[in-house]
N, C-alpha and C positions, 0 to 999 in steps of 0.2 A: 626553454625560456628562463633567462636569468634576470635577477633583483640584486643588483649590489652584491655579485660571488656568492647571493644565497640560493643554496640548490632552493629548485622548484618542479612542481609538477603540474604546473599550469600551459594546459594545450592554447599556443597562441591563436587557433583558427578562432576558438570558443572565447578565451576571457579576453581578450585586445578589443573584439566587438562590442563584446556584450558590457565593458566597462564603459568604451565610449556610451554606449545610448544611455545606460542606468546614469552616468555622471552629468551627461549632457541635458537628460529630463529630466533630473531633478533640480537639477542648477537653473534649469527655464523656471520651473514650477517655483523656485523660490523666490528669484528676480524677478518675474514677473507673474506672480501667483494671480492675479484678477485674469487679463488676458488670457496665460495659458487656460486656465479653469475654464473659462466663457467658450475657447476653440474646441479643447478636448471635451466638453460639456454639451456642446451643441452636433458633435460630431454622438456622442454616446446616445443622445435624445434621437437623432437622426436615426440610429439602426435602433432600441428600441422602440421606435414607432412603427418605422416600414420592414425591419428585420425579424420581428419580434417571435417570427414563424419558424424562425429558421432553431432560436433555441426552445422554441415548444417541442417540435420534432425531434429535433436531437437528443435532447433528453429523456423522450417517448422511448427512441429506438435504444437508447442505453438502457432503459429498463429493458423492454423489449427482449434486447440480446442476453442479455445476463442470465434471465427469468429462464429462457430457450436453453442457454448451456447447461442451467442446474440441472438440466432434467434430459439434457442430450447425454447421447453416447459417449463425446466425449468429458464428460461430469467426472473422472474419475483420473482423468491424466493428471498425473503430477507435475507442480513446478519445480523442476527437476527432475535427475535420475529415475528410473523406476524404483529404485533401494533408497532415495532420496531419506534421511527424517528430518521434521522441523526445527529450526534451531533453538526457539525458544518456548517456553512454556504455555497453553495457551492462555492462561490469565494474565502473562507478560507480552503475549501478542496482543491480544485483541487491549488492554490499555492503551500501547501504543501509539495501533493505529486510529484508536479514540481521541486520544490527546492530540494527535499530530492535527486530527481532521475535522476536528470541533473546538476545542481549546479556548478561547478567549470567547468568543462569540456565546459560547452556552453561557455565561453570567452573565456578558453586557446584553442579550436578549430576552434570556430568559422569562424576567417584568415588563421588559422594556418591548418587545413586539406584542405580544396578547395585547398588554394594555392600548398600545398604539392602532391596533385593527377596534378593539372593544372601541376607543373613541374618536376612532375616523369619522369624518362626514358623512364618506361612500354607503355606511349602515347604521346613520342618525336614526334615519325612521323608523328602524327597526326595535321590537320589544329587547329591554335589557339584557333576557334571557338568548334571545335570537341571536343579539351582536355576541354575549359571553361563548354561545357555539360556533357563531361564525370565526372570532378570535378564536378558540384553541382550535377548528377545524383550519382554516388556511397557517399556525405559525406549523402545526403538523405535516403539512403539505409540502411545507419550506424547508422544514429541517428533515425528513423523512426518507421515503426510500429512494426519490429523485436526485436528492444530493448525494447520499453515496452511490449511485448506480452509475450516475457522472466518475468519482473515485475511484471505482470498480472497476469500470473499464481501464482505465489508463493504469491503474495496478497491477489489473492481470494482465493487461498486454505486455506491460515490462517484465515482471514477474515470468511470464512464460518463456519468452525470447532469452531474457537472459541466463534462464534455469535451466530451458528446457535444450534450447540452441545453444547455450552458452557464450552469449554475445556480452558486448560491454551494457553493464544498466544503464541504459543512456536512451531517451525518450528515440534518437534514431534509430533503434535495433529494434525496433517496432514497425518503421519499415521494411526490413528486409527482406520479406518476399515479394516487395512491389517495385523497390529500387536496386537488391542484390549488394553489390559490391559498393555501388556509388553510395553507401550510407557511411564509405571512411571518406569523403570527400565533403566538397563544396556544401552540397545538399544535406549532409547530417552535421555537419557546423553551424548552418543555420537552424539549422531545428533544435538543434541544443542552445546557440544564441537565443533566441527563442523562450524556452525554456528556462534556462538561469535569467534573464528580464523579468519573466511573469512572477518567478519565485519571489525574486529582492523586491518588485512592486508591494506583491500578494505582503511579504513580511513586515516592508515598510508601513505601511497604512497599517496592519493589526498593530504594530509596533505602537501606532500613533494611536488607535481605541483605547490599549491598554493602560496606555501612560496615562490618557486624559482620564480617565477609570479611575484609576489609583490611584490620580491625585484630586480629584472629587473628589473619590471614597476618605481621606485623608483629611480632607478641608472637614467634612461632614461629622468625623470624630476627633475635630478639634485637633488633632495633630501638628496640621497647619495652618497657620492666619490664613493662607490665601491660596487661591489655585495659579502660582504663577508659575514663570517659565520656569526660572531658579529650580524650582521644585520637580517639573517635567527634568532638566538637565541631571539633574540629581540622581532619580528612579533609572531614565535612560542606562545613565552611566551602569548601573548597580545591575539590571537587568540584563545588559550585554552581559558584562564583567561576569555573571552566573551561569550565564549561556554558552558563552566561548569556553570557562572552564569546562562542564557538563559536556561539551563534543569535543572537547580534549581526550575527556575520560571515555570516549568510544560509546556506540550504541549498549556494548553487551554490559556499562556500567551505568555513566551517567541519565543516558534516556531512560532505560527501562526502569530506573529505581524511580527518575521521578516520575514516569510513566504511573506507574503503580503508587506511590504514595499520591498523585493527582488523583486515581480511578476510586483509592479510599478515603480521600478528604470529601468528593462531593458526596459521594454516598452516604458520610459520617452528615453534611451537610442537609441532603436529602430527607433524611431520616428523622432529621429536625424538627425540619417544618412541615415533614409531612403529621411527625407525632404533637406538636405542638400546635400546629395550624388547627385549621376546618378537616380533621382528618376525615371524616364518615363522607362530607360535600368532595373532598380532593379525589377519594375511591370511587365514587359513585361519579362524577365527572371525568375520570378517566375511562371508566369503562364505558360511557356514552359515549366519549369524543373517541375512541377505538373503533367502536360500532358505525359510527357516523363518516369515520376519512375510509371504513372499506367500503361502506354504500357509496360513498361519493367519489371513489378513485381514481374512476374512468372519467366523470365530470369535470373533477379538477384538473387531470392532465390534460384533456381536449381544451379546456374553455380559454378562450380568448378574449372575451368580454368584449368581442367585434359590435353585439348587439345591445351593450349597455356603455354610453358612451360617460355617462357622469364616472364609469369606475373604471375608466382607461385609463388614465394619471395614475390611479392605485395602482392598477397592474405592473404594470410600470416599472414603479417607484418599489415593488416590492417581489413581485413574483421573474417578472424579465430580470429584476437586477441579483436578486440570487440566483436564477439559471446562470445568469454572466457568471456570479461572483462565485461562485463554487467552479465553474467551469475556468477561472481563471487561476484560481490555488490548484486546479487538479493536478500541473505539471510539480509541484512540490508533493503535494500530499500522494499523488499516485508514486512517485521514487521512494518516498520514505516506505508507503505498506510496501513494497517489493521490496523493499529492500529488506525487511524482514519477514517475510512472506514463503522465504524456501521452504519446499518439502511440505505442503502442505498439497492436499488435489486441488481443483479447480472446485469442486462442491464445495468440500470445507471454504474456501476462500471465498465465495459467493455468498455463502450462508451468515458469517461469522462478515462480512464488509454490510453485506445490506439489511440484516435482520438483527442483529443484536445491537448495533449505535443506534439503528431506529428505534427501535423499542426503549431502551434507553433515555431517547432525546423526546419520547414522546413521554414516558415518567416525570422525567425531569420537567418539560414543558409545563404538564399538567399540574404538578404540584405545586410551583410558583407562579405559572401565568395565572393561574383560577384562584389560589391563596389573593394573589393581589387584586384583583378582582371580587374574591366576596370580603376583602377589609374594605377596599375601594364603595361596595355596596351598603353593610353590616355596619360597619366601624368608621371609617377616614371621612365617610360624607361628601365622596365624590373628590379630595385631596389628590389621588396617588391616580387617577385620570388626567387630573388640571395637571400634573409632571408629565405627559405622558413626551410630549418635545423636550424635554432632558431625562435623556437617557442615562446622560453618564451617571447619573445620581438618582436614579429610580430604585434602582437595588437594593440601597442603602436605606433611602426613606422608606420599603414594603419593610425591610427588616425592622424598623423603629415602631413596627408594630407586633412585633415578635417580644417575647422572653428576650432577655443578655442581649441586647441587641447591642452594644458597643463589645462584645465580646463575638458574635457572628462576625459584625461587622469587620473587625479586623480578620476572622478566621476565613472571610471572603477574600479579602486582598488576599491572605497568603493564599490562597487558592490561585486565585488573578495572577501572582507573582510566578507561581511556580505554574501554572498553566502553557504563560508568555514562554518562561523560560526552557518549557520541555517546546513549547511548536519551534522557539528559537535558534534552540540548541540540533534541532533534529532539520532545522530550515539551512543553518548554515553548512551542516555534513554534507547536506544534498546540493547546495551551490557547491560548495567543494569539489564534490562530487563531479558536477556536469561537466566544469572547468578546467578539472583533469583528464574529461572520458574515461572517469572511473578507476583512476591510479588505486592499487591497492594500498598504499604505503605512500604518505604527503608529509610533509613538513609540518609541525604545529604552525608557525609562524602564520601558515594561510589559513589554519584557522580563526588566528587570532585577529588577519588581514580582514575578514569579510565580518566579523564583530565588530571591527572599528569602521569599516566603512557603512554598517547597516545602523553604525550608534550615531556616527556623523552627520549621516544623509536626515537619518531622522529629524533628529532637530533641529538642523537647515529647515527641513519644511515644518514642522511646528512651529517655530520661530517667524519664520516669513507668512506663515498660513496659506502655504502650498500641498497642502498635505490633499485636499479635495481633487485638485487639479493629479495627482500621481493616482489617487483613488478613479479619477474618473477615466484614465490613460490603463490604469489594470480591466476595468471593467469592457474599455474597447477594446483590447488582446483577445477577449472570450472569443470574440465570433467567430476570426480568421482558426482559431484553435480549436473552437466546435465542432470546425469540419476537419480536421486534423485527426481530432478523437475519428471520430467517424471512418476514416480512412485505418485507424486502426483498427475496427474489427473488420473488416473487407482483406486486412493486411493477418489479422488472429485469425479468421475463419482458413485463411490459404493454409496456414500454418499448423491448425489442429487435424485441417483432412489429410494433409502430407504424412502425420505426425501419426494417424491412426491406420493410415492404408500402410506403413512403415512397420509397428508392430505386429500387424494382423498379415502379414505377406509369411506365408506357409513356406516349410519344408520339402524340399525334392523326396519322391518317395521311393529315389533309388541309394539313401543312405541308410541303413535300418540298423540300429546301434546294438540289438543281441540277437543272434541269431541260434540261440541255443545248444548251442555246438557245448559247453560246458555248464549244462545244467543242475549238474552235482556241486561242482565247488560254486555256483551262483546260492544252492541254496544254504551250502555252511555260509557263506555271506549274511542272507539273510536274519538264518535265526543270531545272529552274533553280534552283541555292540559294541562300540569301538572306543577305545580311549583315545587322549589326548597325543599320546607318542605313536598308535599306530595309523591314527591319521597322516599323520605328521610324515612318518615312514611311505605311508602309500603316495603323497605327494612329491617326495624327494625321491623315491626312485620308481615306481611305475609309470607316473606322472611323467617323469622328467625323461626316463626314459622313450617315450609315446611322441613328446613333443621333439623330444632329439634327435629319433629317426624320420618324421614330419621335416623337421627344419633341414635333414638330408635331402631328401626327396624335394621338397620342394627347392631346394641350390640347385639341383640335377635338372630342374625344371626351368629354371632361369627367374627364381623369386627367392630373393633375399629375406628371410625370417628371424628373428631376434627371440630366444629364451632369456626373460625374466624372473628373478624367485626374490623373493623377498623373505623378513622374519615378523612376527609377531602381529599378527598370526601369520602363520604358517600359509607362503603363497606361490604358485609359481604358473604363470604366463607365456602364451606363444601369443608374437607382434609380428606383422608383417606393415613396417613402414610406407602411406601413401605417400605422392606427391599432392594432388588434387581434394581426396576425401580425407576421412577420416581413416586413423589406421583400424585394423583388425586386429584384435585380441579376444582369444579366449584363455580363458585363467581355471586354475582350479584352487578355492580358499579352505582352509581350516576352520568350520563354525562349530558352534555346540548349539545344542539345542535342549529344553526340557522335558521330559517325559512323564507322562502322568502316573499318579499314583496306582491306577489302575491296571495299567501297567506292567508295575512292579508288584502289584500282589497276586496277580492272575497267573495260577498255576501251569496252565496249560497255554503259555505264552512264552519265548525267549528270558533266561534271566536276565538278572539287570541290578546291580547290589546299590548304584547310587542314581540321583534324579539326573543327571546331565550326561550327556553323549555329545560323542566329536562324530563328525561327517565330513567329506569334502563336498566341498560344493562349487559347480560351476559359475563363473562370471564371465561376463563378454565387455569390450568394450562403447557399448550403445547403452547399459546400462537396462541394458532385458533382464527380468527376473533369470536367478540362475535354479539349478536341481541338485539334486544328491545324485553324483556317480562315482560311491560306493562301492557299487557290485561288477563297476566297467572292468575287463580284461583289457590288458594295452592294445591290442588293434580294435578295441570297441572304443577306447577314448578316441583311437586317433581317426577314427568312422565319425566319431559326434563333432569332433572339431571340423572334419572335411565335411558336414551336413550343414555347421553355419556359415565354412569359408564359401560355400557353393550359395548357401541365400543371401551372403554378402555382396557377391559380384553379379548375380541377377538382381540384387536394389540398387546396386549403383549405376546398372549400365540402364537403368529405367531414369530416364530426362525427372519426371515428375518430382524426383527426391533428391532433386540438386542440393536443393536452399537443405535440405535437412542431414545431409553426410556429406555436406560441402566442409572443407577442413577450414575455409575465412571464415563460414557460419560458427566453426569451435575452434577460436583462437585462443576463448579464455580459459579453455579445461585446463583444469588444474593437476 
């Protein structure tokens, strides 16, 4: 697809669609922002009233699943290779996928929902104390392990397919053991259509919380006369402008820095008001309302409130519409943690998605929802409840009862700023992303395409006050996509037992790689360590020679074999080229490894004058752990290699392990 001679890597199946619908709803929502609102409004009220079941379940079973993997057999597969390591740090991982997957919404809610549950109607009648538990019990429930477990899923199903399969990161490779091949066609164009829609929605509307945020927040420290649009167009501008540059500069710069300088400003924040505040009431409230959402777990995920009909609207209006609303960002937030997710198991990524943001958001929660709450009690005289229907400016006004409160104040916008700007900057990678089906290599320019087009759209609907109406159009996407999620773990489950009857499929017991026929020179082997040249040496010529009479034998047999050597390290490879699967390869590498001190002082053990030793080591191409064969003689290497090429062609000629050494399932190996 070309733009005016400028290269591009935009798959026209994905962005020709998926522009029309994004240009075309927003252009309704602004033209005619009352109508649209009232259809897409009436149509959202429609499935959370009579729907409402369908994301209680779904949500259930995404815990459900997740909870079941930590602790299943497969808990330990990697996404990716078996040698896989992860790319990033974990404290620049888990920021990340913190920022991408909370980001704006932990400030604008933070005051802003406690207080709003504390002075609902639905718990008027209840003692002060009652409603302050029942607030930080349901905003815990909200933000907790429900919404990432929604996250979770769509993370590691991409995460696995694309790591483990080595498919494009693309929410269709998530299909592919239920639709095979047809996910490069019709059927995975739309689901990626799809996809990039709910993202630009999902971003557009935070885009629109933010702006109105920070220019509240703005008006409040006097900055600006007024909260007008002038001033929205302004921030807009400056927030893309930040955004676009930041995923210019790539994940492994711009994100993770501001990744991490986000994960240590709220903490700096945190730490604040938790020392400043009601500190002794903040601790002791948090540790009740911990005790109180795991007594109540199971209650709050079942309840429906079928039998309490004055708190149906609540439900509603807050528990249905975050199952939606999380479920409708999952198609972005789930791309971005896979996308930095390699190389991590399936445990760690389960643990580190659903246990530490929750905990987290439950800190967080607790220290500002209960702060505002006993100034609201203590101090304000019932004030910062009568705000509780302006949001945008709750924040602001709990801080004005703080220490420096014109000095937070501002140090929260820049929070708010750089928040927007890291979900921004990591939202447009992932549009990019989908738009190309995962081009390794794009053009800035569509970077800078999808910042202007998410700066433009914006403020068309602020401007028109269509912004409800696209809000209410992301929240109806959730349903059809709930059962989507759903379909991928039916589509993850096929994929993990393939994946595990795959490594767990034994050796023939008529290859038996020493037969002791030279037991003497096995054991000067033994006791002898090896440097770096004599490894080196046994792989260029014992090695090489092993696999050279192999690659004879097997021409004489009527199969074509390839010897590969490589340097640094020291490598060299027998391929035997599929058509259908994957090829076969076994390799032998040059590693070192360390040795204990113990070791080297134990007298009556091999010498050994320095801490590191070289060994060869085996590698295959499936990415099986490999061994030390050190002490192989050449007809023993070329026994070990004829013992995998023999378990190779008995896994492929087994139906079952199509999708998994299917060679379209590993188009993208690198």
């Amino acid at each position: 697809m070309k733009f005016k001679n400028l290269k591009s890597t935009f798959n026209k199946g994905v962005t020709i669609p998926s522009l029309i619908f994004i240009i075309g709803t927003c252009f309704l929502s602004a033209l005619y922002p009352k109508p649209t609102e009232n259809i897409l409004n009436g149509i959202k009220q429609f499935i959370f009233v009579n729907l409402n079941w369908v994301y209680v379940w779904a949500v259930t079973l995404f815990v459900v699943f997740l909870v079941y993997l930590l602790f299943s057999k497969y808990a330990n597969i990697k996404l990716g290779a078996n040698d896989s390591k992860p790319e990033y740090s974990f404290f620049s991982w888990i920021s990340m996928l913190f920022a991408a997957g909370m980001g704006i919404g932990l400030i604008y809610f933070s005051v802003a929902e406690p207080m709003q549950h504390y002075s609902s109607e639905v718990f008027a009648d209840n003692h002060y104390v009652s409603r302050a538990k029942q607030a930080q019990l349901y905003t815990f429930f909200h933000w907790g392990v429900h919404a990432w477990a929604i996250y979770g899923v769509v993370g590691l199903s991409l995460s696995y397919f694309a790591y483990r399969y080595r498919l494009p990161l693309s929410l269709r490779s998530c299909f592919y053991p239920l639709l095979k091949d047809k996910i490069n066609g019709k059927w995975g164009n739309a689901i990626d259509v799809f996809a990039l829609c709910c993202t630009f929605f999902g971003l557009t509307t935070t885009l629109g919380f933010g702006v109105v945020q920070i220019s509240s927040g703005l008006n409040i420290l006097h900055i600006t006369a007024e909260n007008s649009f002038t001033n929205q167009v302004i921030i807009v501008i400056s927030l893309i402008a930040l955004s676009v540059f930041s995923a210019i500069s790539g994940v492994d710069k711009g994100v993770k820095i501001l990744s991490n300088i986000n994960v240590m400003s709220v903490i700096v924040l945190l730490l604040f008001v938790l020392i400043l505040g009601p500190t002794v009431y903040l601790i002791g409230s948090f540790t009740d309302g911990l005790g109180n959402y795991i007594n109540n777990f199971f209650n709050l995920t079942f309840n429906t409130h079928v039998y309490e009909k004055n708190a149906l609207p609540w439900f509603y209006d807050w528990t249905i519409l975050y199952w939606a609303w999380w479920i409708s960002w999952s198609p972005y937030v789930g791309l971005f943690i896979a996308r930095i997710s390699k190389g991590r198991t399936i445990r760690e990524f389960i643990l580190a998605v659903l246990v530490l943001p929750t905990l987290f958001n439950f800190i967080w929660m607790s220290v500002f929802g209960n702060s505002a709450i006993w100034f609201d009690l203590n101090v304000a005289n019932g004030k910062l409840s009568q705000l509780a229907s302006d949001p945008d400016a709750l924040m602001f006004r709990f801080l004005e009862y703080m220490p420096l409160s014109t000095l937070t104040g501002f140090f929260v916008i820049a929070i708010i700023i750089i928040f927007f700007v890291t979900s921004a900057d990591s939202g447009i990678f992932v549009m990019n992303s989908i738009a190309t089906k995962n081009s390794t290599k794009s053009p800035k320019w569509q970077i800078v395409f999808w910042g202007i087009l998410l700066a433009v759209l914006s403020l068309l609907l602020l401007n028109a006050g269509g912004l409800k109406a696209l809000q209410s159009m992301t929240l109806i996407t959730a349903l059809p996509f709930s059962i989507i999620v759903l379909l991928f773990i039916v589509s993850l489950m096929k994929g993990l037992i393939i994946d595990q009857k795959y490594y767990d499929t034994n050796f023939s017991a008529s290859t038996v790689p020493w037969s002791g026929e030279f037991w003497k020179e096995r054991l000067k082997n033994i006791v002898s360590f090896k440097d770096n040249s004599s490894v080196d040496h046994f792989i260029q010529v014992k090695t090489k020679e092993a696999f050279t009479d192999l690659q004879q034998e097997f021409a004489a047999n009527g199969i074509e074999a390839q010897i590969n050597h490589y340097e640094n390290p020291v490598r060299t490879e027998i391929e035997i080229h599929q058509g259908v699967v994957n090829n076969f390869i076994y390799g032998v590498e040059n590693k070192v490894k360390t040795v204990s001190e113990y070791m080297i002082n134990e007298e009556n053990l091999p010498d050994l004058d320095d801490k590191k030793t070289h060994y060869p080591r085996s590698y295959f191409g499936d990415g099986r752990e490999g061994y030390d064969v050190q002490y192989f003689t050449k007809n023993e290497l070329i026994s070990d290699v004829l013992k995998h090429y023999e378990r190779f062609l008995e896994i492929v000629s087994e139906e079952r392990n199509e999708m998994f050494i299917s060679s379209n399932a590993n188009q993208g190996k690198e």
